[in-house]
Structures are given as structure tokens and as C-alpha cells.
C-alpha positions in Angstrom: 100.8 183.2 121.1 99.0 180.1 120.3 100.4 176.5 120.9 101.7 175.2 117.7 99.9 171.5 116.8 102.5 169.0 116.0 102.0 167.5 112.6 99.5 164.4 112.2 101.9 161.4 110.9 100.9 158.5 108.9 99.7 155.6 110.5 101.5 152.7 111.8 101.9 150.2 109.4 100.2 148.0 112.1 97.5 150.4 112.8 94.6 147.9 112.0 95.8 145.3 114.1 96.5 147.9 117.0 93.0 149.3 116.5 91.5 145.5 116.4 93.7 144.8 120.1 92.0 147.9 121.5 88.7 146.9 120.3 88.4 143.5 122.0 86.4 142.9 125.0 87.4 142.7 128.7 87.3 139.3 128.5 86.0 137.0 125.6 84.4 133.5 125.6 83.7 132.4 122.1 86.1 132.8 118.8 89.1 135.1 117.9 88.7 138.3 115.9 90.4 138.6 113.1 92.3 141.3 111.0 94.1 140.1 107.5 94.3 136.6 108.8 95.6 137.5 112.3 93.4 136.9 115.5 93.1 138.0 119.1 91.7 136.2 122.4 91.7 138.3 124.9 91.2 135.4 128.1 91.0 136.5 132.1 94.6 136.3 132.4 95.9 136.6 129.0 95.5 137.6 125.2 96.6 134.6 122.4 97.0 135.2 118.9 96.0 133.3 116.2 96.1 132.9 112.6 93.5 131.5 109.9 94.8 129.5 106.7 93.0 128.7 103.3 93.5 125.1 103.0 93.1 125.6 98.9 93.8 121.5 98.4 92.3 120.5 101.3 94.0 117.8 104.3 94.1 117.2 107.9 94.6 119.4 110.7 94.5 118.0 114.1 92.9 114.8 113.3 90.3 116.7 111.4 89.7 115.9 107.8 89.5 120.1 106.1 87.3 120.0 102.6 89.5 121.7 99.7 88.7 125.7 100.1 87.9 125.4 104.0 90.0 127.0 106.7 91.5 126.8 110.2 92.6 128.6 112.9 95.9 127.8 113.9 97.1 129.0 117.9 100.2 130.6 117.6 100.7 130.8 121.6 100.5 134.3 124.3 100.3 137.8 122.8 103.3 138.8 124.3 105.5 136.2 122.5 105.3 137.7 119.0 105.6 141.3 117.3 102.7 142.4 114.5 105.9 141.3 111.9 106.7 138.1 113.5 103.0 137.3 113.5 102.6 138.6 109.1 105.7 136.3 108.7 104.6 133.3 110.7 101.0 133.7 108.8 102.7 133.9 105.3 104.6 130.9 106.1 101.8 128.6 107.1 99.6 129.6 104.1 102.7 129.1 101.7 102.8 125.2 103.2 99.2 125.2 102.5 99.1 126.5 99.3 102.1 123.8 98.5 99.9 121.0 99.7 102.3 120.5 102.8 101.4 119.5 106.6 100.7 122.7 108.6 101.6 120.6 112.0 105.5 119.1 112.3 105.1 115.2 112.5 102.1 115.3 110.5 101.5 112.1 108.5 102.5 111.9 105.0 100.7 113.3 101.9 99.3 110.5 99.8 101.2 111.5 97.0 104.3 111.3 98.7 103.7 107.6 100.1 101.9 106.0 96.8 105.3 107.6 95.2 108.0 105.5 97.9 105.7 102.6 97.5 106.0 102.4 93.9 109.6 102.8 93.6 109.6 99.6 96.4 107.0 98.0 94.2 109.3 98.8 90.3 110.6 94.9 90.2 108.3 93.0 91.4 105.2 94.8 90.5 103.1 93.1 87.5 101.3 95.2 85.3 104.1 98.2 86.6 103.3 101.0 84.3 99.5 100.3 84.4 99.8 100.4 88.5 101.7 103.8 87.8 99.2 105.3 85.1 96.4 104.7 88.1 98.3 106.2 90.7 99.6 109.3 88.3 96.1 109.7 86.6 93.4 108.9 88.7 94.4 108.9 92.2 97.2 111.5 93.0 94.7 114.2 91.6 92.5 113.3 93.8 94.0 112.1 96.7 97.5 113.5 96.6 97.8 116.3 98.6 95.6 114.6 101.4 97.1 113.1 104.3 96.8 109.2 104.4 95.0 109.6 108.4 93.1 112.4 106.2 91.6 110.3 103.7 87.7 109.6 104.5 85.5 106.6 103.0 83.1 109.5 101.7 86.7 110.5 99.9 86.4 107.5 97.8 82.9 107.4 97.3 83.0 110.6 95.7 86.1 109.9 93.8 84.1 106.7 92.6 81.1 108.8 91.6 83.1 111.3 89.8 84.9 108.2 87.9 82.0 106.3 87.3 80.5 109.4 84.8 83.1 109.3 82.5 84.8 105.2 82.8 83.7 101.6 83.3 82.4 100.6 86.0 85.1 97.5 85.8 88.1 100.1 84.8 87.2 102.2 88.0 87.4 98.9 90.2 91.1 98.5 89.1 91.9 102.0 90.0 90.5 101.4 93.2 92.4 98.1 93.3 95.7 99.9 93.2 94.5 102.1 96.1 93.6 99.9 98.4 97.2 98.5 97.7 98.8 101.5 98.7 96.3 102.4 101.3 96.7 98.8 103.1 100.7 99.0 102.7 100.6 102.3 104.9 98.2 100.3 107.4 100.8 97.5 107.3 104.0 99.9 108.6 101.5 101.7 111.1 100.9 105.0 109.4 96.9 104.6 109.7 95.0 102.3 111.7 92.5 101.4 108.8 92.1 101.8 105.1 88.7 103.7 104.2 88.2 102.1 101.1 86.7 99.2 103.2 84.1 101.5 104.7 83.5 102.7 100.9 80.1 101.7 98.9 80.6 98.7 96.4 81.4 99.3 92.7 77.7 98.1 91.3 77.8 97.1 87.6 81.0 95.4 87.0 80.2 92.1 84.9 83.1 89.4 83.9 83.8 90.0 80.5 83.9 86.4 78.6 84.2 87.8 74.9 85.6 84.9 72.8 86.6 84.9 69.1 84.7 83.1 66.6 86.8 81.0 63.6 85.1 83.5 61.1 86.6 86.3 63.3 89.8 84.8 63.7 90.2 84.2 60.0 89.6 87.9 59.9 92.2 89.0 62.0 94.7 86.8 60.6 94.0 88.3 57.2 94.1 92.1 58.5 97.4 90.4 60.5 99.1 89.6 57.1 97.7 93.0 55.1 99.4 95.4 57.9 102.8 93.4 57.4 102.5 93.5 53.8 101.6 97.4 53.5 104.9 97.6 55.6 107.3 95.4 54.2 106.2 97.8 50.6 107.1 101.1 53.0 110.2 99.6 54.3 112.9 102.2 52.2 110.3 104.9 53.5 110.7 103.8 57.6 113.3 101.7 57.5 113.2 102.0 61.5 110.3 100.2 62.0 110.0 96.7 63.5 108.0 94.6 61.1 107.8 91.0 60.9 106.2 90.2 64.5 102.6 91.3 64.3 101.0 88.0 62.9 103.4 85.6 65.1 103.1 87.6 68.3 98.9 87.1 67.5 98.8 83.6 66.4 101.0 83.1 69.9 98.7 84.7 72.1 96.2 82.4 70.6 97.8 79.0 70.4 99.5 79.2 74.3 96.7 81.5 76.4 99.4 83.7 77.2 99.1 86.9 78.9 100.3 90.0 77.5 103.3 90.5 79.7 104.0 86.8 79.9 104.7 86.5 76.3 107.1 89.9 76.0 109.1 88.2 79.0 109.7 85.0 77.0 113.4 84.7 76.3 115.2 82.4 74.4 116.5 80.6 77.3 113.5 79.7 77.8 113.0 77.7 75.1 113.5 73.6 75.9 113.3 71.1 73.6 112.3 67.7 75.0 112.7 65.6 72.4 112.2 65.9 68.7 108.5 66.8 68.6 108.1 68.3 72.0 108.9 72.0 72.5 108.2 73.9 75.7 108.5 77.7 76.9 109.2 78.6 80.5 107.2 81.4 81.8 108.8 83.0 84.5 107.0 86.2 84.9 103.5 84.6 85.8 100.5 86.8 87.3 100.9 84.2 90.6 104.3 84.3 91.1 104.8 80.6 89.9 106.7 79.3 86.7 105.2 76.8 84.3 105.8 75.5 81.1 103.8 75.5 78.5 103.6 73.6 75.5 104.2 74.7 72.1 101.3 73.8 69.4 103.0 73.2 65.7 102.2 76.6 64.8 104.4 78.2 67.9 106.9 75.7 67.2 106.7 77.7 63.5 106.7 80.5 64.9 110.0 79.7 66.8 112.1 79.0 63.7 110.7 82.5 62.1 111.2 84.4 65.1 115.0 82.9 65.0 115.3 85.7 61.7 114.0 88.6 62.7 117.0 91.6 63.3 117.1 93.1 66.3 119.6 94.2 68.7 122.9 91.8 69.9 122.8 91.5 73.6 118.7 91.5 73.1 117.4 87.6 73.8 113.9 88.3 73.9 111.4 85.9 71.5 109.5 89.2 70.3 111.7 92.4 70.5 109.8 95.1 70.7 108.7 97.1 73.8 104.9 97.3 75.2 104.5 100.6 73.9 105.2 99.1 69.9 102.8 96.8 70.8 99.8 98.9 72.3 100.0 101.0 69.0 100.0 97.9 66.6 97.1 96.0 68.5 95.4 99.6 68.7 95.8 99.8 64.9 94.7 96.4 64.2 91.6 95.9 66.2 90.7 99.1 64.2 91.5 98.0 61.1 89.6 94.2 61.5 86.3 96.1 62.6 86.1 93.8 65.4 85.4 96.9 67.8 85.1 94.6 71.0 87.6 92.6 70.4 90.9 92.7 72.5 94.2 90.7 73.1 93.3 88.9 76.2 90.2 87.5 74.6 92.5 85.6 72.6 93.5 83.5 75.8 89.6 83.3 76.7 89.1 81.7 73.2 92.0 79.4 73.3 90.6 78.1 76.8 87.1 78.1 75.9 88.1 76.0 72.6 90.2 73.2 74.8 87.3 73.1 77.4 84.8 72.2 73.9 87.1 69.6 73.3 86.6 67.5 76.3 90.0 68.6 78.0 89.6 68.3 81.9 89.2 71.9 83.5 92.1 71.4 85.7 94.9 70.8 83.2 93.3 73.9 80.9 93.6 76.3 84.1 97.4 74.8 84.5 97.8 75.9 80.8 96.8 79.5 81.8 98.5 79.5 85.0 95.5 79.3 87.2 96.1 77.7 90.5 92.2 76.4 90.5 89.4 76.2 88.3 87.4 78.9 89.9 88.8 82.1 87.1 88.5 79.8 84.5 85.1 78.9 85.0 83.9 82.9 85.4 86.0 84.3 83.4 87.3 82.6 80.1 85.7 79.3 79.5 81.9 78.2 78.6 80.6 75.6 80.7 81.1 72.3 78.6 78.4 70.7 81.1 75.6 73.5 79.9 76.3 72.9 75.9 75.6 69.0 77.2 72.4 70.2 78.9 71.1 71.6 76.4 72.0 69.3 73.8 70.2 66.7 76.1 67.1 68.8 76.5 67.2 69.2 72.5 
């Protein structure tokens, strides 16, 4: 009687990565083989297994910067140590911190994201310019750099991030972007977390020119008429939005352009800061200066106006702001307005370049202009806001 055969099972789950043990070599000298992300090196004394992980947003592993997509092979220690299961586990684990944007290696240095986000919240009172520091970090930077760790970050990083932003933005708005990062990037070199910030290694921004746009009187006339037609088209809609702020537009203007205030300097003016010296002598404390410093500046006739009218607008009672309304009610209203005057080119802050420019035409010494503007030399002034009196007298000489 013939022997019978004992049934053929199914294979072992593991099969493949059985069959790819018993296919290695006696001894091997170059790279693992691989099955489903799992490799074998079989040395002269002992096997090790390995596994490969798709870095999908990129990083560092071991002091190596990995392009987005690329991989690496990660040691896992001897054969011995770890069962076909442990090994799917371990493998799954490591490409889930991958695929999260997280270190692969414990003590791994921090992702950019997670550092630019700490330094922020350190930065939130004493930052100027806060929420434009957080649009360039949120915007432009985290998707680029975010999941990257900070010793990860390469100076050909930024040169292609500056390529790629230089097709589509100023050459001058892509330099504040990169302002921000070098920030952030020399803060971390600061507490020790890299030894050098790439940017420094990174090409130059070519093309950014300093703008030195001022307003004509025929132009200023125009926005002061488009000023009082917006107000007027709302005060006839007020039973229609009775929640809308109206009254400020034209004074918060004619402000910017009698004092050379900044933007954030004059939505920080409260009315303690108001002083009246004596009868015809009014002054406004600016405590929120781009350097740090307070100053004073003097109110023209038509801010002291402008006091006295701002003195009846409604708004809120524990609110002891000059101009109440937020920076967001003012971006959309400037928006409008510049759209509405047809001065395309025109913004805010060439307001303070004409009200310097227009003192500097009228003889008044450099020095106490930039102390006007909150300059602590003469250097800004003279590249950024004012024409050079001494040219219009050269060429009125050479006439």
C-alpha cells in the first residue's frame, strides 16, 4: 500500500522573507537585500537586519541632509534580536514618523516648524510687525522648510526656496521673508542647536531697489477728495451697516501725512499719550517705535484738529486708543482707497516718505527730520525717503 503524502499547507505568512534569508550569500560585502522594506546582511560572524524608509518630506538622518522622496536604510541591530513581526512592526513605525514629518533617530534636532513656532510665541510682545513675521513664517517658510531639521537645512535649501519665490514675488518682498528666517535661523545658532545659519552661505537677493515713491500735491489733493467721498458714501449707508466704523478714514490719512508716522506707530497712539505743553504746543508720545526708543513728536495744526475730532468718535469704554479700529479694518480701507484714487503705486508709508522729503525741500536740517521719523542717523533717510536737497541745488546752479 502506497505511502500516503501529507497535504501541502499554505505558506508561511513570512515565506518571502524566509526565502530572501536562504538566498543570501555565505558572506556579503556590499548592501542589504531587501524584501517589502526589510533587509538582510549576512557578515562572517553574523546576519543584521535592516529596514528602508521613504523620507516623503525630506530631513536629516545621521548628519545627512535626505531630498523629499529619497530613502534610507536604517540598522535595526543582529538577526537574532528580532522576529519577521517584530521587524513589519518596527518598519511600520519608522515610516509612520516619516510620513508625519518626525525625527527617525531619538535626540534628533528639532523640525524647523517646531522651533520657528516656540520662537514666535517668545517673540508675540515684543515682536514689531508680529502678524507680518507670522504670515512669513506660516506662508512662505514652514512649507518649505518645516518638516526639515534645523542641522538639516542646506544653503542650496534657500537658494532654491529663493528661486522658486522670486517667479511669482518681488525681489524686495522675498528679502523680508528671508529676513524673518535668518531671525529664526540665527536664534537656534544663539542657544546651540546648529553651529551656523545657511542663509549666510546663500546667493544674494539681486534686484531689490529702495523704493522712494513720494506723493505729489495734485495727488494728495486726490486722495483727500476720494478720503472724504468714501466717508460720505458711508455716513448715507449708516441705517444699512450700522456696525461699521466710519469717521476715521480721512484723519487717520491726513495723520500719517502731517507726523511721518509708521503704520503701527500711529494705531499704538493712546490718549495718554497726548501732552499739551502750553497752549499752542501739542505733542504725541510714540512708544512703540521700530528702534525700541520713545520720541515725541509734534503735532502740525491739522493733527491738533484732528485731536479734538477724534475726541467724538464712539467706540468702546475701556478703549483709549486715538484711532479705534484694528489693523485688519484698516488694510481693507487703505486697500479700497488706493483703488478707488487710481493712484495704483501708491501706498501708506509713502505718506511718511513725502512728509520727509517735503521738510528736507524746505531747508530743515537732515538730522532733526530723521529725529521726526525716529531714525537714529541720517543714513535711511537719505536712501530711503528724502530727495537730496544738495542735488536740486546742483542742478539749479548748473541751470
Amino acid at each position: 500500500m502506497p505511502e500516503a503524502r501529507r497535504p501541502v499547507g499554505r505558506p508561511s505568512r513570512y515565506a518571502k522573507y524566509e526565502i530572501l534569508e536562504a538566498s543570501l550569500p555565505a558572506v556579503m560585502t556590499k548592501r542589504p537585500m531587501y524584501c517589502d522594506g526589510i533587509g538582510l546582511f549576512r557578515g562572517t560572524r553574523s546576519s543584521t537586519v535592516w529596514v528602508k524608509i521613504r523620507l516623503q518630506k525630506g530631513g536629516l538622518y545621521r548628519g545627512r541632509s535626505v531630498p523629499v522622496g529619497g530613502s534610507i536604510e536604517h540598522k535595526l541591530g543582529n538577526r537574532a534580536s528580532w522576529t519577521w513581526q517584530q521587524l513589519e512592526t518596527e518598519r511600520d513605525r519608522l515610516q509612520g514618523l516619516a510620513d508625519r514629518g518626525e525625527p527617525i533617530e531619538s535626540g534628533q534636532v528639532e523640525t524647523f516648524a517646531s522651533y520657528a513656532s516656540d520662537w514666535l510665541d517668545q517673540k508675540k510682545h515684543v515682536l514689531k510687525g508680529f502678524g507680518i513675521t507670522q504670515g512669513h513664517i506660516k506662508s512662505a517658510l514652514s512649507p518649505a522648510f518645516g518638516q526639515k531639521a534645523l542641522d538639516a537645512i542646506t544653503a542650496g535649501d534657500v537658494n532654491r526656496w529663493i528661486g522658486k519665490q522670486r517667479e511669482t514675488l518681488a525681489p524686495a518682498t522675498v528679502k523680508r521673508q528671508l529676513s524673518t528666517f535668518n531671525s529664526i535661523m540665527n536664534a537656534a545658532v544663539m542657544n546651540g542647536l546648529i553651529d551656523r545659519n545657511p542663509a549666510t552661505r546663500a546667493d544674494k537677493i539681486r534686484g531689490v531697489e529702495p523704493r522712494q515713491r513720494f506723493v505729489t500735491d495734485q495727488e494728495w489733493n486726490t486722495i483727500l477728495a476720494t478720503c472724504e467721498r468714501i466717508e460720505q458714501e458711508q455716513e448715507d449707508k449708516r441705517e444699512k451697516t450700522p456696525q461699521q466704523k466710519r469717521g476715521w478714514l480721512r484723519h487717520y490719512v491726513v495723520w500719517a501725512y502731517h507726523s511721518g508716522m509708521r503704520r503701527s506707530e500711529i494705531l499704538g497712539l493712546a490718549w495718554d499719550n497726548v501732552r499739551l505743553i502750553s497752549d499752542d504746543h501739542t505733542v504725541v508720545e510714540v512708544l512703540n517705535s521700530k528702534n525700541g526708543k520713545s520720541r515725541y513728536v509734534t503735532c502740525t495744526a491739522e493733527m491738533n484738529l484732528i485731536v479734538a475730532a477724534l475726541r467724538q468718535l464712539p467706540r468702546a469704554e475701556a478703549d483709549n486708543r486715538l484711532f479705534p479700529i484694528s489693523i485688519t479694518t484698516l488694510k481693507r480701507a487703505l486697500t479700497s482707497l488706493w483703488k478707488a484714487t487710481g493712484l495704483n503705486d501708491v501706498r501708506l508709508h509713502d505718506l511718511r516718505r513725502s512728509h520727509a522729503t517735503i521738510l528736507v525741500s524746505k531747508g530743515l536740517d537732515v538730522r532733526t527730520v530723521a529725529a521726526r521719523l525716529g531714525h537714529t542717523g541720517t543714513a535711511m533717510l537719505a536712501k530711503h525717503y528724502a530727495v537730496d536737497r544738495g542735488d536740486k541745488e546742483a542742478a539749479a546752479l548748473f541751470g
